[in-house]
C-alpha positions as CSV (number, residue, x, y, z in Angstrom):
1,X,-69.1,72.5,207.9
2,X,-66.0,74.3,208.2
3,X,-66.3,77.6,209.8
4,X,-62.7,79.5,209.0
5,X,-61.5,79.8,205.6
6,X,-58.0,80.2,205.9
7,X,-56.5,81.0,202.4
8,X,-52.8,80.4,201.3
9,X,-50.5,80.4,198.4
10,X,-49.7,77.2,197.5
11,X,-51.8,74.0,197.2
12,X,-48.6,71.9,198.7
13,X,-48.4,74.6,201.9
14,X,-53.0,74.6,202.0
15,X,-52.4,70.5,203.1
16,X,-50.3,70.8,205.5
17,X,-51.7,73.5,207.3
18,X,-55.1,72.0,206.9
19,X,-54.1,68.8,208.9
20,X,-52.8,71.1,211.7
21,X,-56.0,73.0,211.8
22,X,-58.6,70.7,212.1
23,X,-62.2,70.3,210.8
24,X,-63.1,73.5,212.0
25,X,-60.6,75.0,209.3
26,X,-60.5,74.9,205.3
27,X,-57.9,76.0,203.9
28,X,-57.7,76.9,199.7
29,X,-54.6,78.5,197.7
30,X,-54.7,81.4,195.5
31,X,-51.6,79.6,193.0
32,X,-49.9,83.3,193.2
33,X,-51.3,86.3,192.1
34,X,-55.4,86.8,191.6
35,X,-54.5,90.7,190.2
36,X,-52.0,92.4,188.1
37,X,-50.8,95.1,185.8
38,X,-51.9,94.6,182.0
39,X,-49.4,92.7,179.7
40,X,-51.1,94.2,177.0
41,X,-51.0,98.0,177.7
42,X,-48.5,100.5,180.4
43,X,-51.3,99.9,182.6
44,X,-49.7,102.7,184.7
45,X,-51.0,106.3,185.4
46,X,-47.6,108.4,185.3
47,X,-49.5,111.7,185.8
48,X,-51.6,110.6,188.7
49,X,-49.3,109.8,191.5
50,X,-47.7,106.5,189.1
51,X,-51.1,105.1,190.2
52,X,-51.6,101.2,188.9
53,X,-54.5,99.5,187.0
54,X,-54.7,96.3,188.1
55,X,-57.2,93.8,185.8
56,X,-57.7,90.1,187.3
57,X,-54.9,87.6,186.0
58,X,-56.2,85.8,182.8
59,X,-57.4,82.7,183.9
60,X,-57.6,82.8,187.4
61,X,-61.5,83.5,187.5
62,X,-62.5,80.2,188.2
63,X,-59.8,80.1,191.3
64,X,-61.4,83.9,192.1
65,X,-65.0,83.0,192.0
66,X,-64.3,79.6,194.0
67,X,-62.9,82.0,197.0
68,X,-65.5,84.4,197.1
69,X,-68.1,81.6,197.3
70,X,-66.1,79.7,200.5
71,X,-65.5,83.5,202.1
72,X,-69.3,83.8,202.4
73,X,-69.9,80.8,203.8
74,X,-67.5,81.3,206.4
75,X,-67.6,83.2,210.0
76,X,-64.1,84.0,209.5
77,X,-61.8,84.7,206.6
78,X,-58.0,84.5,207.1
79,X,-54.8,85.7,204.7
80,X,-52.3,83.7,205.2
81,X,-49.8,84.4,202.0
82,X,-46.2,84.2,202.2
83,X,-45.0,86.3,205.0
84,X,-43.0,89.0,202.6
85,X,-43.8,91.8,199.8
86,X,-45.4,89.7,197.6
87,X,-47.4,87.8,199.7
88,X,-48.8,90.8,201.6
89,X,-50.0,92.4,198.5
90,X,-51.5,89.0,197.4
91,X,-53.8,89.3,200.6
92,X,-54.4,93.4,199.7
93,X,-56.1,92.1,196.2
94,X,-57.5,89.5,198.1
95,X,-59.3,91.7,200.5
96,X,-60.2,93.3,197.4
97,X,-61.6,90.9,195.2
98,X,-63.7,89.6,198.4
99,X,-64.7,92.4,199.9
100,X,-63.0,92.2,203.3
101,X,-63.5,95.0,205.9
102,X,-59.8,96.6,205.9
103,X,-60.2,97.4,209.2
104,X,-60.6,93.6,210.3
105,X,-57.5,91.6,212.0
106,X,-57.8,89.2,209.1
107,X,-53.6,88.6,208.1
108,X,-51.8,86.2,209.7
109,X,-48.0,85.3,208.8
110,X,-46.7,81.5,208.8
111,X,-43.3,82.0,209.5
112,X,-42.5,78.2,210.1
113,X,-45.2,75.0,208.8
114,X,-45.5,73.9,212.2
115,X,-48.2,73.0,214.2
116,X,-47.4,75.2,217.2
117,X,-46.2,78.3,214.7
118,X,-49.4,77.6,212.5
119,X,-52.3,77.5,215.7
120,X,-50.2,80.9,217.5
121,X,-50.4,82.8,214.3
122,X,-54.3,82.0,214.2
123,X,-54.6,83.2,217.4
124,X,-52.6,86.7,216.8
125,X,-54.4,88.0,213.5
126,X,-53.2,91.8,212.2
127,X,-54.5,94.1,209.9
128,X,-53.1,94.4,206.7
129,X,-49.3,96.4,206.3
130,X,-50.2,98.8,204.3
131,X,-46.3,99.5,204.0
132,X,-45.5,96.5,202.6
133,X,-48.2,96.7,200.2
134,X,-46.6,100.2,198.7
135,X,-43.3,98.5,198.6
136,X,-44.7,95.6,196.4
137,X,-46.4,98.1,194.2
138,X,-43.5,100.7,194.1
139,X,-41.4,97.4,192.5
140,X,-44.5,96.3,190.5
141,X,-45.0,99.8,188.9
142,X,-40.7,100.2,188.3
143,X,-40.5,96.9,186.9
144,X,-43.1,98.3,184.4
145,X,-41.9,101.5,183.7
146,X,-38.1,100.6,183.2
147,X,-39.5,97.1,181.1
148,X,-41.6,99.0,179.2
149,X,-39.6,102.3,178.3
150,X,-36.1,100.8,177.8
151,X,-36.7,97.7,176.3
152,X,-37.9,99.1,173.2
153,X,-34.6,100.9,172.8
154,X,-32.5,97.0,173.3
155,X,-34.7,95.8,170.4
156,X,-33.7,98.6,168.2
157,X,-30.3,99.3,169.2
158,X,-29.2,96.1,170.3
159,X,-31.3,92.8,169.5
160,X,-35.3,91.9,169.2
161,X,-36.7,90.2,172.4
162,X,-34.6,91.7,174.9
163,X,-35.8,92.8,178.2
164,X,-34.5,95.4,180.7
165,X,-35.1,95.3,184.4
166,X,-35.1,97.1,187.4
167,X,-32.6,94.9,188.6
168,X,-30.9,93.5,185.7
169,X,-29.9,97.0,184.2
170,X,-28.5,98.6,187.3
171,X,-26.4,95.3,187.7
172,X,-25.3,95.6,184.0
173,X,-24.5,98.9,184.7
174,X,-21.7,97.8,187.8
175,X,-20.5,95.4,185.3
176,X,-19.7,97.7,183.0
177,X,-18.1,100.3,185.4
178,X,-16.0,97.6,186.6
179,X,-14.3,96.4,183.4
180,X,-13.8,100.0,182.6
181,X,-11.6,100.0,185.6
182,X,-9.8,96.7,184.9
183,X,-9.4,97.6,181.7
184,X,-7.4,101.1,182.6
185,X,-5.3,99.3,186.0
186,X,-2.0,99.2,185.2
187,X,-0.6,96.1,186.3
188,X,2.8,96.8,188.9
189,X,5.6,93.9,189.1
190,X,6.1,92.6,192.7
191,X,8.5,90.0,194.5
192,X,7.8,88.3,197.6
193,X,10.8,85.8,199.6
194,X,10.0,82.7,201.5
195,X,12.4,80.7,203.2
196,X,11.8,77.4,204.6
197,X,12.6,76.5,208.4
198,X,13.0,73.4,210.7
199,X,13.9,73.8,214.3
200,X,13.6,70.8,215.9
201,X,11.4,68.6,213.6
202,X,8.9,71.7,214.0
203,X,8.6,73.1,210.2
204,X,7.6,76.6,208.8
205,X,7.2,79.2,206.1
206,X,9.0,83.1,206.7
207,X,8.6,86.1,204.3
208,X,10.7,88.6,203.7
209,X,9.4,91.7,205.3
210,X,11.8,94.0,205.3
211,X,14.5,96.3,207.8
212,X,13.4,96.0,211.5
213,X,11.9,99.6,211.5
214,X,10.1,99.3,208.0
215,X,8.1,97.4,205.2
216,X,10.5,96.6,202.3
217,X,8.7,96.7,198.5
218,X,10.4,94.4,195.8
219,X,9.3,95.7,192.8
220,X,11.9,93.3,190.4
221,X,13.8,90.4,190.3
222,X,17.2,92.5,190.3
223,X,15.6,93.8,193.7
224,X,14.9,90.4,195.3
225,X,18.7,89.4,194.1
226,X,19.8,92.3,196.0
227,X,18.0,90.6,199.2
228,X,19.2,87.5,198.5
229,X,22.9,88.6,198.4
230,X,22.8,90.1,201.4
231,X,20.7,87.4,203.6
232,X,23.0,85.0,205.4
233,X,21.0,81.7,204.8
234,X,22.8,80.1,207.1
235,X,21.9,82.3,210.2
236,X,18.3,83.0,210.8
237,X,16.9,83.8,214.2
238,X,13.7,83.8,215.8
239,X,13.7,86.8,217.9
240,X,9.9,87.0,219.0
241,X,7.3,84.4,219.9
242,X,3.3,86.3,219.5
243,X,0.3,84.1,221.2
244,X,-3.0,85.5,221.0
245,X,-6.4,84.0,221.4
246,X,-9.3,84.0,218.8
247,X,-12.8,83.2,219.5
248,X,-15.0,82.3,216.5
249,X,-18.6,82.3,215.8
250,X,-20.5,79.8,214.2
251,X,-22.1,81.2,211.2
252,X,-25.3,82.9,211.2
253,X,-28.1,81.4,209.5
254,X,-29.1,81.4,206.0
255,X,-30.6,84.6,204.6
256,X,-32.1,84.1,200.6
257,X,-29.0,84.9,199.2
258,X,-26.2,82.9,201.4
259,X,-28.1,80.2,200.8
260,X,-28.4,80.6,197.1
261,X,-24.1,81.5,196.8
262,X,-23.3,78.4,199.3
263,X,-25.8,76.2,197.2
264,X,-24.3,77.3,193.8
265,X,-20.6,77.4,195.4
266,X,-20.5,74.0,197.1
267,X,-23.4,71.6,195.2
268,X,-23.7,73.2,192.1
269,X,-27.1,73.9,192.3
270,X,-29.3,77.0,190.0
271,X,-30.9,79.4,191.9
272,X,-34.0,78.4,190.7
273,X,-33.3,74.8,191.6
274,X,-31.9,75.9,195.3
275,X,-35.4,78.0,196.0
276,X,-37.7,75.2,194.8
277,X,-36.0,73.0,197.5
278,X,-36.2,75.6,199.8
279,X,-40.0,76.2,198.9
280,X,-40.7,72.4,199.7
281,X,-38.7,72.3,203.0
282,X,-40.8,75.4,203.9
283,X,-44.3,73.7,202.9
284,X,-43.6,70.6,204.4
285,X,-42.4,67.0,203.9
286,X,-43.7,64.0,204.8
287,X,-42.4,62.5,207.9
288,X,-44.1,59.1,208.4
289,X,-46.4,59.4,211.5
290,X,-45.7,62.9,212.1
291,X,-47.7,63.6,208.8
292,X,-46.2,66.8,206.6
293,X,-44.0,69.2,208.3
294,X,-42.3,72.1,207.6
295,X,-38.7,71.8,208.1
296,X,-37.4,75.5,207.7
297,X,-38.3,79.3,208.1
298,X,-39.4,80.7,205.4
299,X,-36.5,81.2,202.9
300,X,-37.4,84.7,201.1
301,X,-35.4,86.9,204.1
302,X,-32.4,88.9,205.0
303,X,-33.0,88.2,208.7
304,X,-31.2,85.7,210.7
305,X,-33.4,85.8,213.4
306,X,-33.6,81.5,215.0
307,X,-37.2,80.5,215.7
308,X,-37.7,80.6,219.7
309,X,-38.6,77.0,219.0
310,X,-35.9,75.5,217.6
311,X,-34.3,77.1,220.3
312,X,-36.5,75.6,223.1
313,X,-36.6,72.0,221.2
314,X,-32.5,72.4,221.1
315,X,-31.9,73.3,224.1
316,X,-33.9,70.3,225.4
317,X,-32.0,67.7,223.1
318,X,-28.4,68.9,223.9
């Protein structure tokens, strides 16, 4: 009998790290969150501190009871959620709902499906980050309080069924701003002269600048005439050759939303779409005799940080 219980998000991400753990390992997934604010009340405490009252998702009992009955059967219980926000706070409830001691080095963080990332973060349990927790629940409970107090405005003001978000009415708020300054630019005329040049079979493009001393504006097409007339076309003169040197970086890595624009930019792809990819890459793929295996970092991050080993395996290949 298996004597860790190693508990994870998704039932996709539970397979592959089981095969890397061994017999001596079960893994189980929670499918997201076990606890949550009410849908069918605030379900916030404005007057105490914006404290939350969190009530067991509907219909995740059975996944809830199943849990508690392999944690106390085990020697060892670990929470291994998505490494982020979300993820910590899903092993919070979890230490919760199965009566964990808090104290107890019990979280460990999957940063890459691999079998070397997946046995050293075993090895290197923490406690749970209390700070990320409060972060998760700060978003939770403003997601709720601008939800629940502004929408009700939209469906009388505006349209039934709308919702307003944290996010989404902030954004719509730049929107706005903006257009109210494109709306009050006044547009300015401007010229701009090119000339076209061949000096021995070697072609290029020159724009009018202006005097030697100063930048010229054309601001009309009386202006650029006035340029024209008094350019001998005939007589142009290179008087100074500039070489410099540029060195340039290869980009960084992907962060959640580089990947998201370059995947929407340059294949077309939703966001959605783009992160359910990105979720499967993460959890693994099947690679013949390899088995599953994860094939990037985990995607939900602003950091560009390179695993040390990619780095190592690179290095090796090159």
């Amino acid at each position: 009998m298996a004597k860790n219980l190693v508990i994870v998000e998704s039932p996709t991400k539970a397979k592959s790290i089981g095969k890397m753990l061994g017999s001596n390992y079960k893994v189980r997934a929670t499918v997201g969150h076990l606890r949550d604010l009410p849908k069918s009340k605030f379900g916030v405490d404005i007057k105490n501190n914006f404290e939350p009252e969190y009530i067991k998702v509907r219909g995740k009992a059975k996944t809830i009871n199943e849990l508690k009955k392999e944690a106390e059967k085990a020697d060892k219980v670990y929470l291994a959620t998505d490494p982020d926000r979300e993820g910590e706070a899903i092993s919070w409830h979890l230490e919760y709902l199965l009566g964990l001691d808090p104290n107890e080095k019990n979280r460990v963080e999957f940063h890459e499906i691999t079998k070397d990332n997946v046995k050293n973060a075993i090895k290197n349990p923490r406690t749970i980050d209390q700070n990320l927790v409060d972060a998760q629940q700060a978003r939770r409970v403003m997601d709720r309080i601008v939800g629940y107090e502004i929408s009700p405005i939209l469906w009388k003001r505006v349209k039934s069924g709308l919702s307003a978000g944290r996010v989404q009415s902030v954004a719509l708020m730049l929107i706005v701003d903006k257009q109210k300054e494109i709306d009050a630019f006044v547009p300015e005329e401007y010229w701009t002269i090119t000339a076209d040049h061949e000096i021995d079979k070697l072609k290029f493009v020159s724009e009018f600048y202006g005097s030697t001393s100063k930048k010229m504006k054309i601001s009309n097409e009386a202006g650029a005439k006035k340029v024209l007339d008094k350019a001998d076309k005939n007589n142009f003169k290179v008087v100074e050759i500039k070489k410099s040197k540029k060195s340039r970086k290869p980009p960084k890595p992907y962060t959640t939303s580089t990947l998201q624009q370059d995947a929407s930019n340059k294949l077309g792809y939703s966001t959605k779409f783009t992160m359910q990819l990105a979720q499967q890459l993460f959890e693994g793929i099947e690679l013949g005799y390899d088995g599953s295996v994860g094939l990037i970092s985990y995607m939900r991050t602003d950091a560009t940080r390179i695993s040390q080993e990619i780095v190592k395996e690179s290095l090796s290949y090159i």
